[in-house]
C-alpha positions as CSV (number, residue, x, y, z in Angstrom):
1,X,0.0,0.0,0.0
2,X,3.1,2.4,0.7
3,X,4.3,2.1,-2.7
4,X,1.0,2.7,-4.5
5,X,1.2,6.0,-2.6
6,X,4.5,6.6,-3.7
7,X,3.7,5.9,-7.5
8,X,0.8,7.7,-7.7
9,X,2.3,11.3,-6.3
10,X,5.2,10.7,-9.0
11,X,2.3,10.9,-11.5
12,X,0.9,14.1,-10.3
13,X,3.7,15.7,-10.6
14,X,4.5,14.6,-14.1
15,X,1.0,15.9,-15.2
16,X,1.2,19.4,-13.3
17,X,4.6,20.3,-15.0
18,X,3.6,19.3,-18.1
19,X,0.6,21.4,-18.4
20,X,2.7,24.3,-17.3
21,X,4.9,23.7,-20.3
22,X,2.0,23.9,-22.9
23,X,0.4,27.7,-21.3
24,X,3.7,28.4,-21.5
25,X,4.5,27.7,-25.3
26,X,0.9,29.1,-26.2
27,X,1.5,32.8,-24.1
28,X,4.8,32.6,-26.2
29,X,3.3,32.3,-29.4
30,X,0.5,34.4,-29.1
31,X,2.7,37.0,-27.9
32,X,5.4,36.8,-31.2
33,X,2.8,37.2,-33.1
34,X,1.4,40.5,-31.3
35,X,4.9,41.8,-31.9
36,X,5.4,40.6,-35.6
37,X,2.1,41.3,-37.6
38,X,2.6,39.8,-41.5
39,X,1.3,43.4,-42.6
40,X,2.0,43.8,-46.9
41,X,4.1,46.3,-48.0
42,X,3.8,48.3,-50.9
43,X,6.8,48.7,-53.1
44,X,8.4,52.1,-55.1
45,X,8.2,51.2,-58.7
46,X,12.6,51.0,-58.3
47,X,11.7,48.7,-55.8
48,X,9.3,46.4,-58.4
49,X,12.1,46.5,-60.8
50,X,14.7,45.3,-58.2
51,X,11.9,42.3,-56.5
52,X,11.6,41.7,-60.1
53,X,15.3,41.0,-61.1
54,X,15.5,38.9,-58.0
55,X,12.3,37.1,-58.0
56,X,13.9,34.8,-61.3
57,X,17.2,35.8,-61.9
58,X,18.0,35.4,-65.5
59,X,14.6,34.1,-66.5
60,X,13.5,35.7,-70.0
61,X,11.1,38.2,-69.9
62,X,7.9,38.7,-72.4
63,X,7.4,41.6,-73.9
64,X,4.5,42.2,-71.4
65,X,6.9,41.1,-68.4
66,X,9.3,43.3,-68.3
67,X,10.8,44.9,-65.4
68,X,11.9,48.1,-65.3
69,X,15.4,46.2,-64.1
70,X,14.9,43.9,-66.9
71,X,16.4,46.0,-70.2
72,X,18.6,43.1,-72.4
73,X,16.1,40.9,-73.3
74,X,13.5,42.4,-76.3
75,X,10.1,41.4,-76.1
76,X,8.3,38.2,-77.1
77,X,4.5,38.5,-76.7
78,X,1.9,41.0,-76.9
79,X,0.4,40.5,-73.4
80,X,1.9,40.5,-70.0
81,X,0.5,38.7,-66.2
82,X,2.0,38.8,-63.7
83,X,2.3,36.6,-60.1
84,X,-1.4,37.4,-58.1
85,X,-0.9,34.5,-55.9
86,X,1.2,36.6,-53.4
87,X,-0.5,40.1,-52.4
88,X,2.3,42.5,-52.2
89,X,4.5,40.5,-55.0
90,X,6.8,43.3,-56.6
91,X,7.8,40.8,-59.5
92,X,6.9,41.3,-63.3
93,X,8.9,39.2,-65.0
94,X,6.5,35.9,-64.1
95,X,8.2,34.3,-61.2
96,X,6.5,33.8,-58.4
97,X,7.9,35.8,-54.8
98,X,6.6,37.4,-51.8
99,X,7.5,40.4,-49.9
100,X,9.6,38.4,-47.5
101,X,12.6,37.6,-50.4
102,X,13.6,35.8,-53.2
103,X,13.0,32.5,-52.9
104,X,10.9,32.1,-49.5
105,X,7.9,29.6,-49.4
106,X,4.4,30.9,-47.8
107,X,3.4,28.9,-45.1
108,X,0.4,26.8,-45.3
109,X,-1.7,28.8,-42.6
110,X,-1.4,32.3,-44.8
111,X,-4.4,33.2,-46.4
112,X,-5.4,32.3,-49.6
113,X,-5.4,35.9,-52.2
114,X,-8.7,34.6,-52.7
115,X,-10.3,35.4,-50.2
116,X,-8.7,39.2,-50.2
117,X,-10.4,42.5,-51.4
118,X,-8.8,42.9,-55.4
119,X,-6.2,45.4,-55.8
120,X,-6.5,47.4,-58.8
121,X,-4.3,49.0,-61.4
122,X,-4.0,53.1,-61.0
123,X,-1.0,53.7,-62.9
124,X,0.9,52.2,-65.9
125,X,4.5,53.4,-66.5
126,X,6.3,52.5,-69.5
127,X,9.8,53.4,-70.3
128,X,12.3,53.2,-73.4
129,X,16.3,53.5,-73.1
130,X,16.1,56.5,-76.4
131,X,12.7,57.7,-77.6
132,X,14.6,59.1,-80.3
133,X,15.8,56.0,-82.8
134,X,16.7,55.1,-86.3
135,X,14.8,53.2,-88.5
136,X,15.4,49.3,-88.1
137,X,15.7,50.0,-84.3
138,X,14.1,47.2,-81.8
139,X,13.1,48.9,-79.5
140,X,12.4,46.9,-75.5
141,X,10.1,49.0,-73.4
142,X,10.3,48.5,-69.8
143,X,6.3,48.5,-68.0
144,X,6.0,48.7,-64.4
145,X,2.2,48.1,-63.0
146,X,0.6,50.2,-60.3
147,X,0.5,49.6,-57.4
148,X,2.8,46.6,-57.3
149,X,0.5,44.6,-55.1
150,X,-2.4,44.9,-57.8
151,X,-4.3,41.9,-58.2
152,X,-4.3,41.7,-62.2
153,X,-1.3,42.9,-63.7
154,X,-1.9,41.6,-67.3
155,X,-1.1,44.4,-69.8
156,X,-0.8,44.9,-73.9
157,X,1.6,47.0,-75.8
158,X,-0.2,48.8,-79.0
159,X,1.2,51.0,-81.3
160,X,-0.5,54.8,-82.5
161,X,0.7,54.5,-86.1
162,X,2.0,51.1,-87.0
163,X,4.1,52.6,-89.8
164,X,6.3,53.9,-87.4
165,X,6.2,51.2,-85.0
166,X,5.6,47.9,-85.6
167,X,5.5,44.4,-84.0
168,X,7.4,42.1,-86.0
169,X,8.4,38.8,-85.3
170,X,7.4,39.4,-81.2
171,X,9.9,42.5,-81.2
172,X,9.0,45.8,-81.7
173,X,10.9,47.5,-84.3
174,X,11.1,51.3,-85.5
175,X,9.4,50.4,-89.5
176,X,9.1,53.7,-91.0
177,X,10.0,57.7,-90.2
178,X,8.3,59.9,-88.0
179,X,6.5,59.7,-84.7
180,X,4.2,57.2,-83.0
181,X,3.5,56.1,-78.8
182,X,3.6,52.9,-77.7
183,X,0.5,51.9,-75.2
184,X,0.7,49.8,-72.5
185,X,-3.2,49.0,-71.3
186,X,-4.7,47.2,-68.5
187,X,-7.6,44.5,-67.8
188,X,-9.1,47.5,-65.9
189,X,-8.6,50.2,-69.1
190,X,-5.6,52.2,-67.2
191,X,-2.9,53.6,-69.6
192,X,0.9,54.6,-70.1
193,X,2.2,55.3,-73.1
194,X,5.9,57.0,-74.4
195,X,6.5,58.6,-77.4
196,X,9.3,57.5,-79.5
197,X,10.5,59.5,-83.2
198,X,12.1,57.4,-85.5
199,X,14.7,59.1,-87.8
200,X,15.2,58.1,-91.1
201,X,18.5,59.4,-93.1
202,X,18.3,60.3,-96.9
203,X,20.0,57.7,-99.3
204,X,20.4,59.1,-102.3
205,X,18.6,62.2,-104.5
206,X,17.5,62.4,-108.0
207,X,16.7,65.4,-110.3
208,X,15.4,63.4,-112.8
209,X,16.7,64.8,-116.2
210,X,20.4,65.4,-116.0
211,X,20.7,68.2,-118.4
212,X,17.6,70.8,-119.7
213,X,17.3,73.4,-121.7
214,X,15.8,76.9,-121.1
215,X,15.0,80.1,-122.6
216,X,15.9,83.5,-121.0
217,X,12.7,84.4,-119.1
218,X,11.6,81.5,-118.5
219,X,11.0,79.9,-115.0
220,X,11.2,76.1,-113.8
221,X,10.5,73.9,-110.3
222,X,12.7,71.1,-109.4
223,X,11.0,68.4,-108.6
224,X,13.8,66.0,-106.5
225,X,12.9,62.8,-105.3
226,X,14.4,61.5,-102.1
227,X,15.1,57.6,-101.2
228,X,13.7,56.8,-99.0
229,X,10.3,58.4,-99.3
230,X,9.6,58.4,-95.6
231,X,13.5,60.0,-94.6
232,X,13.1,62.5,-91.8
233,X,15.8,64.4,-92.3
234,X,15.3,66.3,-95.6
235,X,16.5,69.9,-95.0
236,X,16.9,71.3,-98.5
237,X,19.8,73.6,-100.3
238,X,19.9,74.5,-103.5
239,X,22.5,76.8,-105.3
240,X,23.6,77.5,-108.9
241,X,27.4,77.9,-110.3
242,X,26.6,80.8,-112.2
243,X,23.5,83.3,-111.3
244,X,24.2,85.4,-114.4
245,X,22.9,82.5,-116.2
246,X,20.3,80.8,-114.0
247,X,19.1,81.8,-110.1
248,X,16.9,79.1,-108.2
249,X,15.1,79.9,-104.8
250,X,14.5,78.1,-101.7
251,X,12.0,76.3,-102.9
252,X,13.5,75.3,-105.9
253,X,12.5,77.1,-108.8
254,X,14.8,78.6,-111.6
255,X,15.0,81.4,-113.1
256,X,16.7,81.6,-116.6
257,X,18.2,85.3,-116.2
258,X,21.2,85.1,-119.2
259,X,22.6,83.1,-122.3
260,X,25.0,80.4,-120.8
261,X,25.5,77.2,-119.0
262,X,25.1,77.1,-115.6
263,X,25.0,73.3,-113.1
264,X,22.1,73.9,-110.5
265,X,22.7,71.8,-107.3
266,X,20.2,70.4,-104.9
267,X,21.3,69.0,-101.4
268,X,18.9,67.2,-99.4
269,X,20.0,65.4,-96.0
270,X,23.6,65.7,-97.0
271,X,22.9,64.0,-100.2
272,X,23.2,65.5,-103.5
273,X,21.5,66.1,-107.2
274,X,23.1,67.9,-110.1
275,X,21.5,69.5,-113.0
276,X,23.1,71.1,-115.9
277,X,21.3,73.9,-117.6
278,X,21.3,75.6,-120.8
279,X,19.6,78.5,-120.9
280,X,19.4,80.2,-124.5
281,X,18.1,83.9,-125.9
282,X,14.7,82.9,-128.0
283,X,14.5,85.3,-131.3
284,X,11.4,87.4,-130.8
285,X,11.2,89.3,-134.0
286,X,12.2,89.1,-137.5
287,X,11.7,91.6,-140.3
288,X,12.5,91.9,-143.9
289,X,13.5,95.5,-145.5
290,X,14.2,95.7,-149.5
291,X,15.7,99.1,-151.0
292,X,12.5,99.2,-153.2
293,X,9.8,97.7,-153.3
294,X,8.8,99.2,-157.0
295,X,11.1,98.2,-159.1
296,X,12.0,98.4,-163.1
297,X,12.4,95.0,-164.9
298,X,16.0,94.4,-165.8
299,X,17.1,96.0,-162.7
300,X,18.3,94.9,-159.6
301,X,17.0,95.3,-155.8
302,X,19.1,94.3,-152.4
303,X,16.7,93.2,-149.1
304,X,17.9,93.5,-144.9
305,X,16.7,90.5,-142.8
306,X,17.0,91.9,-138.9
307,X,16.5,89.1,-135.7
308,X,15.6,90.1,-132.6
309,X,17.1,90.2,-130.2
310,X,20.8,91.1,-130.9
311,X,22.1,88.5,-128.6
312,X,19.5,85.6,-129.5
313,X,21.2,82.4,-129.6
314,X,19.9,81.2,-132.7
315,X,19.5,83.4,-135.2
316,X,19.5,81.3,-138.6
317,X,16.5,81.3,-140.7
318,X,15.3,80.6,-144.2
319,X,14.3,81.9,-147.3
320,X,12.3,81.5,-149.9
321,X,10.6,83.8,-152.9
322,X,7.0,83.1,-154.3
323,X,6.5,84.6,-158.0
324,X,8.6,84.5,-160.8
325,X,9.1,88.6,-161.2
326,X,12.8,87.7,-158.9
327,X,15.6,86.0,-158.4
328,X,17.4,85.7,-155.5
329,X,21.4,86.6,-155.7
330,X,23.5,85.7,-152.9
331,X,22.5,86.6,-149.0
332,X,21.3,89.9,-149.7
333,X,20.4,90.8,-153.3
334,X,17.7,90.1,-156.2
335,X,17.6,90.6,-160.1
336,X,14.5,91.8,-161.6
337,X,13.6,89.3,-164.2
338,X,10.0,90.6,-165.7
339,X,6.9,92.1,-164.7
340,X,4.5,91.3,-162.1
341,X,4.9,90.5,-158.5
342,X,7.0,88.3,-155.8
343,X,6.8,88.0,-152.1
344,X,10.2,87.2,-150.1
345,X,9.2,85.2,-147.6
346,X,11.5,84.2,-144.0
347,X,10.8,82.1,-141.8
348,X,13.6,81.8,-138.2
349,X,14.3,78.4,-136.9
350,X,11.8,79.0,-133.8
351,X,9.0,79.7,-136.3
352,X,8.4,83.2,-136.8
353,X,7.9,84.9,-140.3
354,X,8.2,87.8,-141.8
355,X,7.7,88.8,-145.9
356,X,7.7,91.7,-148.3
357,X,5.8,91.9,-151.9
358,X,8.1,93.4,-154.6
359,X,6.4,95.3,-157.9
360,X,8.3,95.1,-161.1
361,X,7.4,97.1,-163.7
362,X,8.5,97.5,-167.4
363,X,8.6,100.8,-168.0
364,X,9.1,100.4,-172.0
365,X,5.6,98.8,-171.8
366,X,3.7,101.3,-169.6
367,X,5.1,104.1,-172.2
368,X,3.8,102.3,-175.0
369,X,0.7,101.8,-173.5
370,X,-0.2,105.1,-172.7
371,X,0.7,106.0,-176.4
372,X,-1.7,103.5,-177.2
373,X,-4.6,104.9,-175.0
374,X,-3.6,108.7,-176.4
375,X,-4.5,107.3,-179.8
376,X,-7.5,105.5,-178.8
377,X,-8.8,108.7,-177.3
378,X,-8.4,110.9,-180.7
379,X,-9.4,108.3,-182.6
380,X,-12.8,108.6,-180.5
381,X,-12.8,112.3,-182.0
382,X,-11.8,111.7,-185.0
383,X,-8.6,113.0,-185.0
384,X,-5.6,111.2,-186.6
385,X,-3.3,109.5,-184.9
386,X,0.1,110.6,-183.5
387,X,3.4,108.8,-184.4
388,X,6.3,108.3,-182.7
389,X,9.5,109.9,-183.3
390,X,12.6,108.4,-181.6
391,X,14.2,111.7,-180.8
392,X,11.0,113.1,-179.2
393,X,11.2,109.6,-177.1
394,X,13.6,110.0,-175.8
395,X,12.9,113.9,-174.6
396,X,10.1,112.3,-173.0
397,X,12.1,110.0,-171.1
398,X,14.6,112.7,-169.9
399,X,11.6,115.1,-168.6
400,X,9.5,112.0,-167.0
401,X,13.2,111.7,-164.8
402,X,13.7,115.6,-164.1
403,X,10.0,115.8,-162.7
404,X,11.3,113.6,-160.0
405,X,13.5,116.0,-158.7
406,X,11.0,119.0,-160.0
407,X,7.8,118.3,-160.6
408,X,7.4,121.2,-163.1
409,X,7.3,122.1,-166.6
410,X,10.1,124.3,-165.6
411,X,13.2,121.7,-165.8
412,X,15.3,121.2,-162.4
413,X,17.9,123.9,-163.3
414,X,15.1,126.4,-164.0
415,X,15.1,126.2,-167.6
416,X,11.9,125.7,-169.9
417,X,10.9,122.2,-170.4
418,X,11.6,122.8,-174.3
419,X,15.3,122.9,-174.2
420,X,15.5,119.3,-173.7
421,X,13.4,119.4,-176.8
422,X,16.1,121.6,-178.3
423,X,19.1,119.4,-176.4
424,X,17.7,116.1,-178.1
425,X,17.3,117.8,-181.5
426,X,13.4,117.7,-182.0
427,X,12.7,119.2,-185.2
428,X,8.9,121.1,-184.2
429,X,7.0,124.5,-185.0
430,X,4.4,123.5,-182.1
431,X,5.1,121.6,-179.2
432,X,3.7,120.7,-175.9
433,X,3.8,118.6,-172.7
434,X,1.5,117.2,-170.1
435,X,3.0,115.2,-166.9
436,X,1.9,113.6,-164.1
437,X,3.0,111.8,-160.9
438,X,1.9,109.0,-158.6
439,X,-0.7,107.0,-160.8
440,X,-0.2,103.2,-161.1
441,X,-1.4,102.3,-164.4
442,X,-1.0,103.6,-167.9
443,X,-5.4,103.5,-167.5
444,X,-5.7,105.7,-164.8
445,X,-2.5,108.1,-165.8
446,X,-4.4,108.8,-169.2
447,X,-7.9,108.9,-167.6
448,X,-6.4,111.4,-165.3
449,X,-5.1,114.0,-167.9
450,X,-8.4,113.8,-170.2
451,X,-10.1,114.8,-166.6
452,X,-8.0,117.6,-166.8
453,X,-8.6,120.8,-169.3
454,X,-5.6,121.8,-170.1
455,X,-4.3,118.3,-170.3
456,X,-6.7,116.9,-173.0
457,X,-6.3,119.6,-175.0
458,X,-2.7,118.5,-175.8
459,X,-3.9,114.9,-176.5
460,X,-7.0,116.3,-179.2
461,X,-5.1,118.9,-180.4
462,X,-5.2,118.0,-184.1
463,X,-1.6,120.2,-184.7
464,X,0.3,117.6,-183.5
465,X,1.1,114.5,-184.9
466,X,4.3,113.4,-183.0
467,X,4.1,112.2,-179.5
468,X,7.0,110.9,-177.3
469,X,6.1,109.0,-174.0
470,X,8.3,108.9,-170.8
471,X,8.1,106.7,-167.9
472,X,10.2,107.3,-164.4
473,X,10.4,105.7,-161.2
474,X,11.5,107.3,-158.2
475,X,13.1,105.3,-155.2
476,X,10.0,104.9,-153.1
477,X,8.4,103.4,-156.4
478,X,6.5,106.2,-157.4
479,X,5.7,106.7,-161.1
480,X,6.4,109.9,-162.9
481,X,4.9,110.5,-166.2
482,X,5.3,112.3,-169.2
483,X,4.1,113.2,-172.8
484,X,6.3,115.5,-175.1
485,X,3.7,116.8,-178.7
486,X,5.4,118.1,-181.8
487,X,3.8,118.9,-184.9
């Protein structure tokens, strides 16, 4: 019976310290965690870049994924997630992490995100090593999703004008000049977005023709076309070798000022374009002057072809006569060949014309016509006709030429008209004279003088039977006139 006793205090004892032991272990606990709340903390976007880089050190990023830390490898996909299984999680690059460190494990009594309130995206912040690139740049934008604890983290990349940038082969790569953003979006709508201007560099320039011709006056655009057609940097020059010849302005036009050759230069982005030009004088007038344009057959006339202007570049021309009353003799002369009419006609080699008519008369014919019509007009009367008499001719032909230089019956040194009767040794007991100037036509030079009293009187008067005729021509082919009666 004693050592029941015994054994049964032993057991008491055992069972009072051992429930001491457990209170003790359970104030402990509950007072760590009193002193150690697991409260999340939210991260600086530096911060998400560095969690990130740690979270999955060198893991490959998408083009989504990518953390601001994360700037060597170019992205692969057009949508991003990130890690939700973790609140407070700064990683983007799609490794799981937690704010404790890299690498650490949640315990099995933390809460599942579940059954958390969402966290959502305010703020999107997207970021580019340059914003200003050349063409054929890849470009790897860095997105960092606010706040970093958010509950959906899935982003795209979009681009404003896909001919600048462009997603090619799951990078995205500068395409084309000028400027475009990319986008990075949200689930929940929220945007950032970074503008980037490509830069394209000119290639080569082109003028098209190599070599043109101009006249002076004239005025011209240059038309250059640049490779590539979307180059940025196209800051034009243009300049001429010689401005006495040709000037061209900022926008590219010429002006032909002068005869000459002159090599107009365009530079566009460092690149350049020659153009040779020839600028020539155009001929803007052409006349023909002859000595006299009334002329005696048998005779011989000289003509003046002027091109204007003096300095015209081309100054040739033809020539060629219509009629068969000329000939043409050398540059500058014609014969006479019989009676009628021709025209000289020139034409210059940039079409322009100019002509004169030339009259050529036989004055041995008019004379004997008008004797004719003097007959005819007695023989209306009945008077008998007048014969010639060679002597008496040629008094007539004498006077018809002094009444050129003094249109009287008086001769040019003041003497009576009948000396040159008296000079040519014209036998007469009567005589008389009737002249005339300026009519065209033996007709209307003896219509004329039987409109005229005095004048008719001489042709009826039945005392004379001789009659010498004389025909003159002055130099602005005027006709003089004149009949010489003897009994």
């Amino acid at each position: 019976m004693q050592f029941s006793l015994s054994s049964h205090n032993a057991f008491c004892d055992y069972v009072k310290r051992f429930l001491a032991t457990t209170l003790t272990a359970i104030l402990l606990i509950g007072l760590a965690a009193c002193l150690n709340p697991n409260v999340p903390h939210e991260p600086s976007p530096s911060e998400v870049a560095g969690n990130a880089a740690e979270a999955n050190p060198g893991e490959a990023a998408t083009s989504t994924e990518t953390a601001l830390a994360n700037e060597s490898a170019p992205p692969k996909e057009s949508t991003g997630k990130t890690d939700t299984t973790t609140p407070g999680s700064a990683g983007v690059s799609g490794g799981a992490t937690n704010a404790s460190g890299a690498g650490d494990s949640l315990s099995s009594q933390q809460p599942s995100a579940s059954l958390s309130e969402p966290v959502f995206v305010d703020r999107v912040i997207i970021e580019l090593e340059n914003t200003v690139v050349v063409k054929g740049t890849i470009l790897d934008p860095n997105v960092a999703i606010l706040p970093a604890d958010a509950s959906d983290k899935q982003f795209t990349i979009s681009s404003s004008n896909e001919n600048v940038l462009r997603q090619r082969y799951g990078y995205w790569t500068a395409v084309g000049g000028g400027t475009a953003d990319l986008v990075a979006t949200t689930a929940n709508g929220t945007t950032g977005r970074i503008t980037v201007r490509v830069i394209v560099y000119v290639e080569s320039v082109s003028l098209g023709p190599r070599d043109m011709s101009m006249d002076r006056g004239d005025r011209a655009t240059l038309a250059p076309v640049i490779f590539p057609s979307d180059a940025t940097e196209t800051s034009t020059q243009y300049s001429s070798s010689d401005e006495s010849v040709v000037t061209v302005s900022g926008d590219g036009t010429m002006h032909a000022v002068g005869a000459g050759t002159a090599v107009v230069q365009c530079m566009i982005g460092g690149k350049s374009a020659d153009c040779t030009v020839t600028v020539g004088v155009p001929v803007t007038g052409v006349t023909i002057t002859v000595n006299r344009r009334t002329l005696e057959i048998g005779t011989q006339g000289s003509y003046t072809i002027q091109i204007s202007p003096q300095d015209a570049t081309d100054k040739t021309y033809s020539i060629d006569v219509s009629g068969s009353a000329i000939t043409l003799m050398g540059e500058d002369e014609f014969s006479c060949n019989s009676s009628g009419e021709a025209t000289i006609n020139v034409t210059t080699s940039n079409g322009l014309t100019a002509s004169q008519t030339i009259t050529v008369i036989d004055l041995v014919a008019y004379a004997d016509e008008v004797f004719r019509l003097t007959n005819a007009e007695r023989a209306k009367a009945g008077i008998p006709a007048l014969s010639s008499m060679t002597a008496l001719t040629v008094t007539a032909v004498v006077r018809a030429n002094e009444t050129i230089r003094s249109f009287s019956h008086d001769r040019p040194d003041g003497r009576s008209c009948f000396t040159a009767f008296d000079e040519n040794y014209v036998p007469y007991s009567v005589a008389g004279e009737n002249i005339a100037m300026g009519q065209r036509t033996p007709t209307e030079v003896v219509n004329g003088w039987m409109n005229s009293q005095g004048h008719k009187e001489n042709i009826m008067n039945a005392e004379f039977g001789h009659l010498g005729v004389g025909v003159a021509l002055d130099s602005n082919g005027r006709l003089y006139w004149s009949q010489n009666f003897t009994d």
